[in-house]
C-alpha positions as a Python dict, from the first residue, in 0.01 Angstrom:
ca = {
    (1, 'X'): (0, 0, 0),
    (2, 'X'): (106, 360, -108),
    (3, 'X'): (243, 566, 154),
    (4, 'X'): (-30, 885, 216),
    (5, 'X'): (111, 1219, 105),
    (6, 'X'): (-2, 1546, 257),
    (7, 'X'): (31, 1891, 97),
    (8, 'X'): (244, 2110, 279),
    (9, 'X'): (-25, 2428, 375),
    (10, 'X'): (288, 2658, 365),
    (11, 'X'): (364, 2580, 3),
    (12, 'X'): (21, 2664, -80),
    (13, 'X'): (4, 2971, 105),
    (14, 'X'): (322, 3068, -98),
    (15, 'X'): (152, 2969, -419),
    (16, 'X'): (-185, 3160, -367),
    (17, 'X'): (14, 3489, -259),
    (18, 'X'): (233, 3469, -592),
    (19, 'X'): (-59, 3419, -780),
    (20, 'X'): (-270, 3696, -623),
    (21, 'X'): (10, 3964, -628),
    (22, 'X'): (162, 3842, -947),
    (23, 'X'): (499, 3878, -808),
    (24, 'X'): (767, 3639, -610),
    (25, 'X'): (928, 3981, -448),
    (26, 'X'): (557, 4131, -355),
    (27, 'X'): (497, 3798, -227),
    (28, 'X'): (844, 3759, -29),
    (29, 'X'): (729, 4085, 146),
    (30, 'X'): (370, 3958, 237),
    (31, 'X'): (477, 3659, 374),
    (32, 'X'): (814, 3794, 594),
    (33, 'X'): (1090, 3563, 365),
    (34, 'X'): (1326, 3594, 149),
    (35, 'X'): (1250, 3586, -273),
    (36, 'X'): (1506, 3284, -298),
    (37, 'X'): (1269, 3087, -30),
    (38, 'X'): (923, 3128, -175),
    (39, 'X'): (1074, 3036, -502),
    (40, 'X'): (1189, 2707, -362),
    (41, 'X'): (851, 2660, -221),
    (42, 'X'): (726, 2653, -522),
    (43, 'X'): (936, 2410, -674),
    (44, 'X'): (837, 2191, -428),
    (45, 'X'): (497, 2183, -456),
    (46, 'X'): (562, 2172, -830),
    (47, 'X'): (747, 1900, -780),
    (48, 'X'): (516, 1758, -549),
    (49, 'X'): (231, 1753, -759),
    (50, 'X'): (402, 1707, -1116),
    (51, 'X'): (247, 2004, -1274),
    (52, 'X'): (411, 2336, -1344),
    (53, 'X'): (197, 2609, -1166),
    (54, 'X'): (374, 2903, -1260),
    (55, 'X'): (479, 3020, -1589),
    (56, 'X'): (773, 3303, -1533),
    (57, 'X'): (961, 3532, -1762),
    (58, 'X'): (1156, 3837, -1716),
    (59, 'X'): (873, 4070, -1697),
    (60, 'X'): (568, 3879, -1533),
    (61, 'X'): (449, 3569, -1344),
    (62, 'X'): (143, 3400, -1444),
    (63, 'X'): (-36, 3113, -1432),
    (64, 'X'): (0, 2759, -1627),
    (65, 'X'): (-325, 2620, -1750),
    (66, 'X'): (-306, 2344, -1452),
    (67, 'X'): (-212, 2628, -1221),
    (68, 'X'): (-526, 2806, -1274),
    (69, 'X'): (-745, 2553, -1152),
    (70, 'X'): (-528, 2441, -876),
    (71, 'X'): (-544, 2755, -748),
    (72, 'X'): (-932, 2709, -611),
    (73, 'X'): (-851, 2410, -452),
    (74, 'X'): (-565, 2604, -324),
    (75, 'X'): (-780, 2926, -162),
    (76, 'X'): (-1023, 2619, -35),
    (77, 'X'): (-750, 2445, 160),
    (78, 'X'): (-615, 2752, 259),
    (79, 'X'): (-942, 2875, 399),
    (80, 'X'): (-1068, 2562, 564),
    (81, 'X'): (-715, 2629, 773),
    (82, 'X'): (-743, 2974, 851),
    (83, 'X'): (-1095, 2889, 988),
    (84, 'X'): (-1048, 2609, 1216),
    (85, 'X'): (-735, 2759, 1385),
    (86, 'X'): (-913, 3094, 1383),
    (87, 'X'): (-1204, 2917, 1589),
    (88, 'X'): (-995, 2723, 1783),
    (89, 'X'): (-805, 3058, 1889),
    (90, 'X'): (-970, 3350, 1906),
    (91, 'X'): (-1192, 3477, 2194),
    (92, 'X'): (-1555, 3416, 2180),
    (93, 'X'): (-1724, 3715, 1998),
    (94, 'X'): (-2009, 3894, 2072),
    (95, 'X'): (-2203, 4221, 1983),
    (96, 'X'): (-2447, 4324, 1703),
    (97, 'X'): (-2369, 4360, 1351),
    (98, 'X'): (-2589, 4590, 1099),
    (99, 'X'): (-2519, 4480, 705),
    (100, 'X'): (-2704, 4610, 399),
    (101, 'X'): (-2689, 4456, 103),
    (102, 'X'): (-2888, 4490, -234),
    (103, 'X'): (-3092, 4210, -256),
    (104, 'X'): (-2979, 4024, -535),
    (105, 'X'): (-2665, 4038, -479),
    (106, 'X'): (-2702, 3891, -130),
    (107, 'X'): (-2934, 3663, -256),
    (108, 'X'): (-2677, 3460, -458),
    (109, 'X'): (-2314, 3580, -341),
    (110, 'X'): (-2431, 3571, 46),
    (111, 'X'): (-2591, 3298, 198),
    (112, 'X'): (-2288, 3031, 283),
    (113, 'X'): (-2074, 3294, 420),
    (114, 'X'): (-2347, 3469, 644),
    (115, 'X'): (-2476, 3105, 750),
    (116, 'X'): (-2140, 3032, 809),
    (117, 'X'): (-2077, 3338, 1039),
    (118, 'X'): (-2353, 3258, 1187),
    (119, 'X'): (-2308, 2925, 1289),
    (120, 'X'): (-1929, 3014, 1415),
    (121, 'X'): (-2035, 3309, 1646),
    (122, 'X'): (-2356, 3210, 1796),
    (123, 'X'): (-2314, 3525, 2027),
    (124, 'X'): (-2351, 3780, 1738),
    (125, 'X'): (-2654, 3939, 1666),
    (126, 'X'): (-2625, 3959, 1288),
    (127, 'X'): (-2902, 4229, 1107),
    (128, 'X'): (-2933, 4214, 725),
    (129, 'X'): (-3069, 4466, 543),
    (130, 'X'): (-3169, 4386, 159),
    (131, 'X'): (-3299, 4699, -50),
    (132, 'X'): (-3183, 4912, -301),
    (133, 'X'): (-2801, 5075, -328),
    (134, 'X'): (-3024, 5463, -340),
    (135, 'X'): (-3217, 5337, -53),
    (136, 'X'): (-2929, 5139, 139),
    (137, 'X'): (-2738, 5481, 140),
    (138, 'X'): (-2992, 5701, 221),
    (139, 'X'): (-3047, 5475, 535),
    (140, 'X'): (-2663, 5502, 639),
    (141, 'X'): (-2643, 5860, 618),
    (142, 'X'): (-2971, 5813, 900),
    (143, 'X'): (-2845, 5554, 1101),
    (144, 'X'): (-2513, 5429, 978),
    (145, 'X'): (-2432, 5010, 925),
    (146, 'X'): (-2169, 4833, 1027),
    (147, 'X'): (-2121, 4705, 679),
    (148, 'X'): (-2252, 4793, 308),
    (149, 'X'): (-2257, 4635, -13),
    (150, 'X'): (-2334, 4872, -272),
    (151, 'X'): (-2373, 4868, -641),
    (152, 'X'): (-2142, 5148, -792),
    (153, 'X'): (-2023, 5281, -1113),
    (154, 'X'): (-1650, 5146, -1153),
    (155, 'X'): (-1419, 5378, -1057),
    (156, 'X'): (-1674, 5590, -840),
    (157, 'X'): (-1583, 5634, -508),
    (158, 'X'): (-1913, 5699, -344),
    (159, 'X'): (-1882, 5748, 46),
    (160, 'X'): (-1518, 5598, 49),
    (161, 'X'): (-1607, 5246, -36),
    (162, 'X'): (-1380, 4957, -103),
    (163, 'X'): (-1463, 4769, -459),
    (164, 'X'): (-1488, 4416, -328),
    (165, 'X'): (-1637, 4233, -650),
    (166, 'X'): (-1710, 4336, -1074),
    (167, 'X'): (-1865, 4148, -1318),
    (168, 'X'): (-2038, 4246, -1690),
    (169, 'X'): (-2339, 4316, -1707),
    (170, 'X'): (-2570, 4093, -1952),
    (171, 'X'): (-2907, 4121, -2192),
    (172, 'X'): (-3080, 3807, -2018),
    (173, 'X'): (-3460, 3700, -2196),
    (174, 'X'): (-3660, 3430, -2241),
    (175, 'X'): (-3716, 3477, -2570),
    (176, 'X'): (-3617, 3589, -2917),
    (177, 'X'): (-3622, 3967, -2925),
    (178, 'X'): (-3858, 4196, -3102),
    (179, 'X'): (-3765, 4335, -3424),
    (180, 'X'): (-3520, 4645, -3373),
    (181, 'X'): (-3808, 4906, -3423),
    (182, 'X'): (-4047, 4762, -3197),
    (183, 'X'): (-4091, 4857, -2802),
    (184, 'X'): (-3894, 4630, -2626),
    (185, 'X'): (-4029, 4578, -2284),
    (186, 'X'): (-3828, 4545, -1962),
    (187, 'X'): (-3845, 4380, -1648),
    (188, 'X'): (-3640, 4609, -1406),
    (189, 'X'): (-3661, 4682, -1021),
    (190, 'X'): (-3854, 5030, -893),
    (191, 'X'): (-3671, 5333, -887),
    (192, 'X'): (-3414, 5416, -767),
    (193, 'X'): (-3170, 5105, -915),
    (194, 'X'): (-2867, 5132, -1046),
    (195, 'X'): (-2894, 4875, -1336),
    (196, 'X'): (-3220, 5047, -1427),
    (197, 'X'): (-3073, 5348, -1496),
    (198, 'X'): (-2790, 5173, -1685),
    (199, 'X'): (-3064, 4938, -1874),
    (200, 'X'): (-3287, 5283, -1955),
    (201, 'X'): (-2961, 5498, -2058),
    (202, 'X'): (-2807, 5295, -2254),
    (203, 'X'): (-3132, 5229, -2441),
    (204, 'X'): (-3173, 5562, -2494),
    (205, 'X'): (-2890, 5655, -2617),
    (206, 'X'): (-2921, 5422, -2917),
    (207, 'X'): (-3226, 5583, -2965),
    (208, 'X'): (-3407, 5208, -2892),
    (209, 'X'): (-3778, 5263, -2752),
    (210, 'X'): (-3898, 5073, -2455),
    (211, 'X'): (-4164, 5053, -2187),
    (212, 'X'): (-4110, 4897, -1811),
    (213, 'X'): (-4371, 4564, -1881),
    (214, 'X'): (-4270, 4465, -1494),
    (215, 'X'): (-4099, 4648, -1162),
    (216, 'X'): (-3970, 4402, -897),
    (217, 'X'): (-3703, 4487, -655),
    (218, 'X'): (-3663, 4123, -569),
    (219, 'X'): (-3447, 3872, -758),
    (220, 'X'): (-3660, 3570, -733),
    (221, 'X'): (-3957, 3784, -907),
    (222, 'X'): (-3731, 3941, -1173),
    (223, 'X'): (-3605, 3595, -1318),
    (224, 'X'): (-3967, 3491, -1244),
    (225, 'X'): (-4109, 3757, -1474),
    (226, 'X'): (-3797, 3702, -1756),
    (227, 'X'): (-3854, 3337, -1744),
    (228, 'X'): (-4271, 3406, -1875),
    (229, 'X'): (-4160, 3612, -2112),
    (230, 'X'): (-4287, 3938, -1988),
    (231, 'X'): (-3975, 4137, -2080),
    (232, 'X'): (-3596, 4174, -2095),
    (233, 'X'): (-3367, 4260, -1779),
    (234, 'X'): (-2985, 4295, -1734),
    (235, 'X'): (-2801, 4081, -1474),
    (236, 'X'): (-2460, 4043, -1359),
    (237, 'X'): (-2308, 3718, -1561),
    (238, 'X'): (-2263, 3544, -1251),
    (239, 'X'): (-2626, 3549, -1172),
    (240, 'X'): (-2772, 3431, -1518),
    (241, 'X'): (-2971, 3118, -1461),
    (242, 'X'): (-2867, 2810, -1667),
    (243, 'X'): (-3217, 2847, -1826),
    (244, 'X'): (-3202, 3204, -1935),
    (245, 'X'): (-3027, 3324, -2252),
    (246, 'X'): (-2801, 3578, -2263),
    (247, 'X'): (-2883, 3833, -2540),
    (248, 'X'): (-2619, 4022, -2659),
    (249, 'X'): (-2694, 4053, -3010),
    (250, 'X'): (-2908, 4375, -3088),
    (251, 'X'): (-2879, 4551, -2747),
    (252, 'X'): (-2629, 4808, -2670),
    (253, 'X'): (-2336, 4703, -2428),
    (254, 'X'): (-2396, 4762, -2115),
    (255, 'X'): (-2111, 4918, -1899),
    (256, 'X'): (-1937, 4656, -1573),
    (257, 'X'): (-2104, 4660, -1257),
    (258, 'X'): (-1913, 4673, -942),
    (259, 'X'): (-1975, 4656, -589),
    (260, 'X'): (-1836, 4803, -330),
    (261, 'X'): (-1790, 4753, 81),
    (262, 'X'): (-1807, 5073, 309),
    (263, 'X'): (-1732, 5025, 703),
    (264, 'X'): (-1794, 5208, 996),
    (265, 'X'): (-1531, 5492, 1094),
    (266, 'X'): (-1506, 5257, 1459),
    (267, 'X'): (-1569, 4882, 1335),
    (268, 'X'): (-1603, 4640, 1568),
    (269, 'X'): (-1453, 4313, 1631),
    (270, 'X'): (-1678, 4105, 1483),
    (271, 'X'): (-1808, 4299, 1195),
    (272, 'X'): (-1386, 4342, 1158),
    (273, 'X'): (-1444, 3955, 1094),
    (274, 'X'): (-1755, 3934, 931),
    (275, 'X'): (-1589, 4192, 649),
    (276, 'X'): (-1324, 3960, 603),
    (277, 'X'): (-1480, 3675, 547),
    (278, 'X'): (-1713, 3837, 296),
    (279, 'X'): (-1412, 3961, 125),
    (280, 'X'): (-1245, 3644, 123),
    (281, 'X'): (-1551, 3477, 23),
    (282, 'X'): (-1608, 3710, -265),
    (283, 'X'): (-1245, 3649, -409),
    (284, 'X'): (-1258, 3289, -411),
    (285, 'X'): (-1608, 3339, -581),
    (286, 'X'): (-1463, 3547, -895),
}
């Protein structure tokens, strides 16, 4: 019988901080050794696992075809370990934490990592708020949240948040679309949205006519709405059913969507935590 072989976790750690800062000295820094070490490191694990991870040349570091998917079961490994010592460690938390978060966005990026959270600080009183970005930040400037997701222009820097996540933003229908001079009908959330203003100005400015067939600020009633045939919306790709097409063709491109993270001037311990692992979670997600 074959001997069982373990990874080493500080050869992956190595890896996953090359790979993320794209650079062996960057990554010496980050990690407190020396450039000669962490490239030994990763001829180990090369070695290791017969598979070049790392493709270098005088100018860049970047990943081999294999590297790129080891690198999720990297972050995975990697993560699994920083949470069990991190539990095993750290002083019980406690406290209450106030998070907004548009809706869809929570819906499908959040639940694991807020369950999770959940389940590893029992003593946290965790609030979620899901609305609209417009709404969301009218609400902080009231009474502010611990944490907030927002939905942003890229490159904005609206009320000194932290872009934490980006992905296009699709034509999704359930069916073929309506010749180019007809009205095309939408399916978009209430005012104020951010992707209905995007959807309705980029129209526009093609000079393409349209009428709102359907206004739902929730997700589940959106795709709903899409999936009868109602109308036409725009999602991030990431949260395009398998069912639902993406149409591209005779639509106007539709600018990237981005969202960003604003904390508290005084955060607290556990929403100090919390924000991390949304962050992490978030990363390993893109």
């Amino acid at each position: 019988m074959a001997l069982a072989r373990s990874l080493d976790l500080d050869l992956l750690r190595s890896f996953e901080t090359v790979a993320r800062t794209g650079s062996f000295s960057r990554a010496a820094v980050e990690l407190l050794r020396n450039q000669s070490t962490i490239s030994l490191q990763i001829q180990r694990l090369e070695s290791m696992l017969g598979h070049r991870l790392l493709l270098r040349s005088s100018r860049a570091v970047r990943l081999s075809s294999y590297g790129q998917i080891f690198l999720d079961d990297a972050r995975r490994l990697l993560t699994m370990n920083d949470d069990v010592l991190r539990r095993a460690t750290e002083p019980q938390l406690a406290g209450r934490i106030r998070l907004g978060t548009p809706e869809d966005f929570a819906t499908v990026h959040l639940p694991t990592v807020l369950a999770g959270f959940a389940t590893d600080h029992p003593a946290v009183l965790l609030e979620v708020t899901c609305d609209l970005t417009l709404n969301l930040l009218d609400q902080h400037r009231v009474a502010p949240f611990d944490l907030l997701l927002v939905k942003r222009e890229p490159q904005s820097r609206v009320a000194g948040g932290v872009r934490v996540w980006g992905e296009d933003l699709v034509w999704v229908g359930a069916r073929p679309l309506p010749a180019a001079d007809a009205v095309l009908p939408l399916v978009v959330s209430p005012e104020p949205c951010v992707y209905r203003k995007r959807i309705t100005g980029a129209l526009a400015r093609v000079g393409r006519e349209f009428r709102v067939a359907y206004s739902c600020a929730a997700l589940s009633g959106t795709l709903a709405a899409v999936r009868a045939g109602l109308g036409f919306t725009a999602l991030p790709r990431g949260m395009v059913p398998p069912d639902l097409a993406m149409s591209q063709h005779g639509l106007p491109q539709l600018a990237h969507t981005e969202i960003a993270l604003i904390s508290a001037h005084a955060l607290s311990a556990p929403a100090r935590v919390l924000a991390l692992q949304i962050v992490r979670a978030l990363e390993i997600a893109r």
